[in-house]
N, CA, C and O atoms as a GROMACS GRO file, in nm:
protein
  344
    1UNK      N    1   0.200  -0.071   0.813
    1UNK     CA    2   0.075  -0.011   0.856
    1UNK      C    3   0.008   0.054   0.736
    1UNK      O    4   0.077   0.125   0.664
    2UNK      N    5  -0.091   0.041   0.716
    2UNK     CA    6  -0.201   0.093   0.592
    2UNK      C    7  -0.281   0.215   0.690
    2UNK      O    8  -0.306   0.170   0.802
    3UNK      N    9  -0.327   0.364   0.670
    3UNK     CA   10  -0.377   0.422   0.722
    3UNK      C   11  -0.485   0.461   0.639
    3UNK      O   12  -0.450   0.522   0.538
    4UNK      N   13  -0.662   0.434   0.661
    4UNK     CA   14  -0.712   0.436   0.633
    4UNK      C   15  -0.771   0.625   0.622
    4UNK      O   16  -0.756   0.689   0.726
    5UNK      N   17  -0.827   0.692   0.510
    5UNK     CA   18  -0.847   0.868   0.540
    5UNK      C   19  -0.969   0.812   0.577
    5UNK      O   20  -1.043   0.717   0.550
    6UNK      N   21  -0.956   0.947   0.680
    6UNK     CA   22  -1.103   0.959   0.773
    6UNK      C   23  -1.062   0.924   0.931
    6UNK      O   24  -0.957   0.912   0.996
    7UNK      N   25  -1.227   0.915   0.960
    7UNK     CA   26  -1.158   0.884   1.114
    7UNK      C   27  -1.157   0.737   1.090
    7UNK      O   28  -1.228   0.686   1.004
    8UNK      N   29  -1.066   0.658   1.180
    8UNK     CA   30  -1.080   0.515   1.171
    8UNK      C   31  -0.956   0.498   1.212
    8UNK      O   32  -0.896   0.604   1.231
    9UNK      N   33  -0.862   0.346   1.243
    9UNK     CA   34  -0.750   0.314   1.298
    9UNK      C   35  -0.669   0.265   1.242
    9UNK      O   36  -0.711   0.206   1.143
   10UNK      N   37  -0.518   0.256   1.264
   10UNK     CA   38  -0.454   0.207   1.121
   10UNK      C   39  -0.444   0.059   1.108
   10UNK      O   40  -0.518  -0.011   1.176
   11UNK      N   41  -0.381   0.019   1.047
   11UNK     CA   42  -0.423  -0.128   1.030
   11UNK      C   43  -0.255  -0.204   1.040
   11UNK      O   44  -0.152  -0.142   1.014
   12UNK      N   45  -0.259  -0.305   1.072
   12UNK     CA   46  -0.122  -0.384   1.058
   12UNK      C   47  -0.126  -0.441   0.933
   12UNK      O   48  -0.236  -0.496   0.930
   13UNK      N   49  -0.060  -0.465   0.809
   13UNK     CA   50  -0.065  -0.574   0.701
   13UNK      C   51   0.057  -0.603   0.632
   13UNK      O   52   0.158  -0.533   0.629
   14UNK      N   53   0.041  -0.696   0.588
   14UNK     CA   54   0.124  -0.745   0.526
   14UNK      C   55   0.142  -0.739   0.340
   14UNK      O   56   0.092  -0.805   0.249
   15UNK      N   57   0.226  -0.641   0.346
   15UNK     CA   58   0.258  -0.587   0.190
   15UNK      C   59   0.317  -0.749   0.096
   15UNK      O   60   0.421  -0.813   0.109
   16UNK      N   61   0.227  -0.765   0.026
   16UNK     CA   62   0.215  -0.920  -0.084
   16UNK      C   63   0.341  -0.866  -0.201
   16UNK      O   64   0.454  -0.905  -0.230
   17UNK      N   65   0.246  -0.749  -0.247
   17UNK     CA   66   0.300  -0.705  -0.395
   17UNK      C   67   0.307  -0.578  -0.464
   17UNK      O   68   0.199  -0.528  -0.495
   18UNK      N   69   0.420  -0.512  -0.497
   18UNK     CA   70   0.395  -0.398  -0.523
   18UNK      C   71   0.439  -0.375  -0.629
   18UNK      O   72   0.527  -0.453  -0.666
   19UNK      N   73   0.402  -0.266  -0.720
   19UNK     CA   74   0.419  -0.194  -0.837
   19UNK      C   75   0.421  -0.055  -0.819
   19UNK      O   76   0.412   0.009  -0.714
   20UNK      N   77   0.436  -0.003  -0.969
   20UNK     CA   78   0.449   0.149  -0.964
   20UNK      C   79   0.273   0.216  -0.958
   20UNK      O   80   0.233   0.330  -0.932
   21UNK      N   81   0.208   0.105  -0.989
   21UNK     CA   82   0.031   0.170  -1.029
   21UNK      C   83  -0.074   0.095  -0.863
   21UNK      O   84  -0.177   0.132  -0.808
   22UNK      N   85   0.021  -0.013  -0.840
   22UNK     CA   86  -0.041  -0.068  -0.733
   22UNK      C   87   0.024  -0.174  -0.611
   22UNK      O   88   0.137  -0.223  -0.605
   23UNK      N   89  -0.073  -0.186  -0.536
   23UNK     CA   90  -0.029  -0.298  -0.469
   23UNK      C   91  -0.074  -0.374  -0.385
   23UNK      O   92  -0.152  -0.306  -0.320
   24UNK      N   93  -0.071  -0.537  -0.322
   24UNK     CA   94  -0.123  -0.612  -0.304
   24UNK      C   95  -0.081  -0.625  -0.163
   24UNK      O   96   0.039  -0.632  -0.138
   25UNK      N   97  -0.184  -0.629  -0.054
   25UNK     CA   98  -0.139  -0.645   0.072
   25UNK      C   99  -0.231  -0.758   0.152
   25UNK      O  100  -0.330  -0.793   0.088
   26UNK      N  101  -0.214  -0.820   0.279
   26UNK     CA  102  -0.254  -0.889   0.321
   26UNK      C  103  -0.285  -0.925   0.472
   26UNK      O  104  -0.187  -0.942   0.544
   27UNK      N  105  -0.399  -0.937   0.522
   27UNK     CA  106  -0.398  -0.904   0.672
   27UNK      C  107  -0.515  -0.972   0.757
   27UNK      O  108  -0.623  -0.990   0.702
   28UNK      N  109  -0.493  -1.014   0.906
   28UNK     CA  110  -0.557  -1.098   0.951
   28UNK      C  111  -0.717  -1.033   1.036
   28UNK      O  112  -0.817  -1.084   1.085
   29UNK      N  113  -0.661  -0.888   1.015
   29UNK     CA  114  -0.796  -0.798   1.060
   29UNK      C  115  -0.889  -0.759   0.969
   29UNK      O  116  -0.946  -0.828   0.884
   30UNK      N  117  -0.899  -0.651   0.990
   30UNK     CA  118  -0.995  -0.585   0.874
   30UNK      C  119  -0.959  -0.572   0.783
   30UNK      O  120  -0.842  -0.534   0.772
   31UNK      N  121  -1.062  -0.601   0.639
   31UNK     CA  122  -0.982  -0.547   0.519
   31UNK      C  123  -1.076  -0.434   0.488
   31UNK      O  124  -1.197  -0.440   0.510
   32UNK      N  125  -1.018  -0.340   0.442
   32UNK     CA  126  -1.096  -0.188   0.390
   32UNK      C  127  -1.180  -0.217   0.307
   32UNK      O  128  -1.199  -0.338   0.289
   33UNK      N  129  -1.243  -0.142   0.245
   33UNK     CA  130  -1.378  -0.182   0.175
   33UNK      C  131  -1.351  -0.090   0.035
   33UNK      O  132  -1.308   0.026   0.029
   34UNK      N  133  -1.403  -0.204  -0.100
   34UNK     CA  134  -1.308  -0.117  -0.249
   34UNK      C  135  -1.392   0.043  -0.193
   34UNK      O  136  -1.477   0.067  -0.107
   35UNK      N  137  -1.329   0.115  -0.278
   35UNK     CA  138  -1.327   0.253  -0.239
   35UNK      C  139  -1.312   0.360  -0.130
   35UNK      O  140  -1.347   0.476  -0.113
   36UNK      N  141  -1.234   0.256  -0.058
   36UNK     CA  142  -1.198   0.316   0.068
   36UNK      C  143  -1.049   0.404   0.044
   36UNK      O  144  -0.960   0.324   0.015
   37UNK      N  145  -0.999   0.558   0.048
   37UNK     CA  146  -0.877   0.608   0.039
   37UNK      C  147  -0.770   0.544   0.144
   37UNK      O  148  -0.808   0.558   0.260
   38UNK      N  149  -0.669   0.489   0.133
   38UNK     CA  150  -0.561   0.526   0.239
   38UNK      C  151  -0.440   0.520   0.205
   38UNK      O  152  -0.423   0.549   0.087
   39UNK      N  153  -0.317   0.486   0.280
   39UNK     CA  154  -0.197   0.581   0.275
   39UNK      C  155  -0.115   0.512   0.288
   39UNK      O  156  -0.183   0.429   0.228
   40UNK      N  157   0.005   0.439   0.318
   40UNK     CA  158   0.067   0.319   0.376
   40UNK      C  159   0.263   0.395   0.333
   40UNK      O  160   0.305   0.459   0.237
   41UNK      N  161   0.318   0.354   0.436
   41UNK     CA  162   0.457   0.342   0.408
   41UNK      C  163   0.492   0.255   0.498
   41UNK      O  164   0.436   0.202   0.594
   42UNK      N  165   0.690   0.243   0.406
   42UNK     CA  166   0.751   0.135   0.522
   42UNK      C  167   0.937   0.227   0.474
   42UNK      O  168   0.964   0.320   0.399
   43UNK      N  169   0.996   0.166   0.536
   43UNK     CA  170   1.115   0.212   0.523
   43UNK      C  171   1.224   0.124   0.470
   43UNK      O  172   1.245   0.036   0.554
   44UNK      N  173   1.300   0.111   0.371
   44UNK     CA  174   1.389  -0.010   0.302
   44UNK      C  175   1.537   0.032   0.400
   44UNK      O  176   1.574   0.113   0.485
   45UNK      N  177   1.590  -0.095   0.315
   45UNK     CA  178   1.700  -0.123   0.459
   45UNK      C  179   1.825  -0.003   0.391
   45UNK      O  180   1.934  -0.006   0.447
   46UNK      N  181   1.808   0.100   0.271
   46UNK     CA  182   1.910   0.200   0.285
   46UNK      C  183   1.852   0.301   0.333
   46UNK      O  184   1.913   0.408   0.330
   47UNK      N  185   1.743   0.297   0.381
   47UNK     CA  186   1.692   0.410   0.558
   47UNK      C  187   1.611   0.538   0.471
   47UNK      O  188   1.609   0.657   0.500
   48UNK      N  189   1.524   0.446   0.316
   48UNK     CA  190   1.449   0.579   0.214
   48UNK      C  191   1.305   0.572   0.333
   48UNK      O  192   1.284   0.491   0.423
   49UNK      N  193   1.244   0.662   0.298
   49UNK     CA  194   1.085   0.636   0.372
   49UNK      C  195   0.987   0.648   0.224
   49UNK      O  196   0.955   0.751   0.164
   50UNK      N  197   0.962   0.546   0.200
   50UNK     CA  198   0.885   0.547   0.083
   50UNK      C  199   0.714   0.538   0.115
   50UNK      O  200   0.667   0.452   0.190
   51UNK      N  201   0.659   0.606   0.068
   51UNK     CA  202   0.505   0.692   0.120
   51UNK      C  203   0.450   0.712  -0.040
   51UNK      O  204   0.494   0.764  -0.142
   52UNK      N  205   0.284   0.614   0.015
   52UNK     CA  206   0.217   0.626  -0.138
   52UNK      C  207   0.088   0.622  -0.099
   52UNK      O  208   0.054   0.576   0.010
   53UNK      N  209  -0.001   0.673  -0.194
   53UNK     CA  210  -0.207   0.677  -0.140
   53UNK      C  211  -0.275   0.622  -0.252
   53UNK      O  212  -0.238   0.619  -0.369
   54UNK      N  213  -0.346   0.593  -0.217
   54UNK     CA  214  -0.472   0.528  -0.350
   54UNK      C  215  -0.602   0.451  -0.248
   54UNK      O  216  -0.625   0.429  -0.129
   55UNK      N  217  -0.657   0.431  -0.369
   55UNK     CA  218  -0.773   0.368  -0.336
   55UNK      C  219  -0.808   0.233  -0.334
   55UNK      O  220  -0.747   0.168  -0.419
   56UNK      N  221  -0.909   0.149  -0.243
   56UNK     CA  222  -0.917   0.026  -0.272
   56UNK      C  223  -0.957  -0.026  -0.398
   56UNK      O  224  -1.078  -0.010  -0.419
   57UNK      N  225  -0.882  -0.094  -0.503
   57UNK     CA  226  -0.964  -0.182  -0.605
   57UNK      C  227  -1.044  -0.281  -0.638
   57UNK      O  228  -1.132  -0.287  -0.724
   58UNK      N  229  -1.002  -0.367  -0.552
   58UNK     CA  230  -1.088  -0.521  -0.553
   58UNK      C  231  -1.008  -0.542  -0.379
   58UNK      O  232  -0.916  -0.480  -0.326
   59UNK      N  233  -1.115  -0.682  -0.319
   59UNK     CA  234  -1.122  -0.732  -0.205
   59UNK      C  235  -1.116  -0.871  -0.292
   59UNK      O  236  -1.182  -0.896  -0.393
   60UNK      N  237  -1.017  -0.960  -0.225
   60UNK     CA  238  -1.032  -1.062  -0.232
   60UNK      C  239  -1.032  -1.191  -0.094
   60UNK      O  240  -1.030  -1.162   0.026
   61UNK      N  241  -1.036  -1.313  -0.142
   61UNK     CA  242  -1.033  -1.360  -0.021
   61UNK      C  243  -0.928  -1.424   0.094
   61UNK      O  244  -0.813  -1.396   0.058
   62UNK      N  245  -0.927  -1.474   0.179
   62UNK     CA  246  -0.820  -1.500   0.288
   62UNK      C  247  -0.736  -1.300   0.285
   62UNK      O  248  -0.637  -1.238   0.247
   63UNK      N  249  -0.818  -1.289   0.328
   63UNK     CA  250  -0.800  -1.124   0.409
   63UNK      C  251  -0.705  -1.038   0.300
   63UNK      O  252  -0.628  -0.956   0.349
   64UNK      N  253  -0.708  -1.053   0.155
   64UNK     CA  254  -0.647  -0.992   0.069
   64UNK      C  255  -0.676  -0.841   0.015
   64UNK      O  256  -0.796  -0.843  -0.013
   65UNK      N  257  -0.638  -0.747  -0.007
   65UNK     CA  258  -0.694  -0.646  -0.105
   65UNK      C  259  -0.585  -0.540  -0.222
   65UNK      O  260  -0.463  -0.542  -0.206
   66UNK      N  261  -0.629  -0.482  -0.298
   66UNK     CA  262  -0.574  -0.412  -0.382
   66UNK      C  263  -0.599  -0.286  -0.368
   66UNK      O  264  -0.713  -0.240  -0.362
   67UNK      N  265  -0.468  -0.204  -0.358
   67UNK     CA  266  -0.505  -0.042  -0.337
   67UNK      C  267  -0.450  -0.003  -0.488
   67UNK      O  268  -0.342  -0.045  -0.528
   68UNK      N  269  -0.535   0.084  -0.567
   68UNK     CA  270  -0.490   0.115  -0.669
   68UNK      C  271  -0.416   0.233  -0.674
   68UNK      O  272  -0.495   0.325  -0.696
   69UNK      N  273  -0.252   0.289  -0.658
   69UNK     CA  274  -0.194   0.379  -0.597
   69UNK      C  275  -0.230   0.558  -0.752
   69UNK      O  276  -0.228   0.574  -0.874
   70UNK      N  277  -0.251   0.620  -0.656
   70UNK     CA  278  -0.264   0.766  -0.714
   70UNK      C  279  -0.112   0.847  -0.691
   70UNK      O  280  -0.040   0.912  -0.767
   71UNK      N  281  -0.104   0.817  -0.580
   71UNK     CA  282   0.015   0.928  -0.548
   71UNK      C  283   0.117   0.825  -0.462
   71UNK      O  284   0.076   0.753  -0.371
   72UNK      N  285   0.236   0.832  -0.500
   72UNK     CA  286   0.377   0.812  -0.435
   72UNK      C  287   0.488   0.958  -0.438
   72UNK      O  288   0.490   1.062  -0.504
   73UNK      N  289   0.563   0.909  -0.345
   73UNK     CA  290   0.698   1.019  -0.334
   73UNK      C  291   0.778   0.925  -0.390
   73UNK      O  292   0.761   0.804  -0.411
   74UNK      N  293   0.916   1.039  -0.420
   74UNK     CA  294   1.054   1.017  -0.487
   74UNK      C  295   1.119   0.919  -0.436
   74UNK      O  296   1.213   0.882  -0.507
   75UNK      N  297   1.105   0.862  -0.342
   75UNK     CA  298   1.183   0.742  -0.236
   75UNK      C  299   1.115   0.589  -0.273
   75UNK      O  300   1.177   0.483  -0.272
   76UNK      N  301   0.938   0.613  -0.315
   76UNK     CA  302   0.881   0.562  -0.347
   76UNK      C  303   0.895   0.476  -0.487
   76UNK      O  304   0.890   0.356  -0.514
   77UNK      N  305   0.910   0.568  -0.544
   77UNK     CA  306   0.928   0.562  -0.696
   77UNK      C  307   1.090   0.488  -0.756
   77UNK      O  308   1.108   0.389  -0.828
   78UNK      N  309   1.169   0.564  -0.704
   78UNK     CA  310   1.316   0.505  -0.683
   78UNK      C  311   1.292   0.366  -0.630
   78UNK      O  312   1.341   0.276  -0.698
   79UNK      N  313   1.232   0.332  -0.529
   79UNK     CA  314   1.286   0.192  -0.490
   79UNK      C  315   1.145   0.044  -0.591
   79UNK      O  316   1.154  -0.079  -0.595
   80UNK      N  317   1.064   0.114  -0.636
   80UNK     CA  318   1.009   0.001  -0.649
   80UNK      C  319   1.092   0.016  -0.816
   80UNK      O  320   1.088  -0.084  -0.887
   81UNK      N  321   1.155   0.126  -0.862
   81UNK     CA  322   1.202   0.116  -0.977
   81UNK      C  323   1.313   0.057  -0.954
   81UNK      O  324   1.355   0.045  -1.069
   82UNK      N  325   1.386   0.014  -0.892
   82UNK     CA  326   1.496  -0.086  -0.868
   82UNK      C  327   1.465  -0.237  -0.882
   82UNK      O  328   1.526  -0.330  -0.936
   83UNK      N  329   1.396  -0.233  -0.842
   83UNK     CA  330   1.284  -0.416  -0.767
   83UNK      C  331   1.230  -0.403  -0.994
   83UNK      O  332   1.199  -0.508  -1.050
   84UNK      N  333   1.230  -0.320  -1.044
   84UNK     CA  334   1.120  -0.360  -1.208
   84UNK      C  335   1.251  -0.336  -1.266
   84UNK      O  336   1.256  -0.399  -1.372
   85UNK      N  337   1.369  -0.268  -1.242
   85UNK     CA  338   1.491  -0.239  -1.323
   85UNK      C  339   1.417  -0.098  -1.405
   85UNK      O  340   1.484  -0.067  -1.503
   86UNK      N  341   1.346  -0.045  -1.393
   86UNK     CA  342   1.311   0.065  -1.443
   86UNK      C  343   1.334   0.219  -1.382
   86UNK      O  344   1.294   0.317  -1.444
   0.00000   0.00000   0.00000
């Protein structure tokens, strides 16, 4: 789920690609619009809750977009640093 700030509803998508600065998601509804803030987590299978925010960067097409991440937590950071070996 991607949660868009403001009023508005959250979204279902499908997480493409992630990094420590960003990440690439994908979805058959709405896509946010660049400069839109929101929020997104998911939970990995050793039970971390990894939670990160940024902004939209680019929209691309077949329902794609880029959130350029500002802020992650420690659970966050730990697991995508496993997935880069960093």
């Amino acid at each position: 789920m991607i949660h868009p700030e403001g009023p508005g509803e959250s979204h279902t998508v499908e997480l493409v690609d992630i990094a420590m600065r960003g990440a690439r998601f994908r979805t058959a509804g709405r896509v946010l619009p660049v400069d839109q803030r929101a929020s997104f987590g998911f939970v990995t299978a050793g039970q971390m809750t990894c939670v990160a925010t940024g902004r939209v960067l680019r929209v691309a097409g077949g329902g794609e977009f880029v959130l350029a991440l500002e802020r992650a937590n420690p659970a966050f950071q730990s697991f995508v640093g496993s997935l880069t070996g960093g």
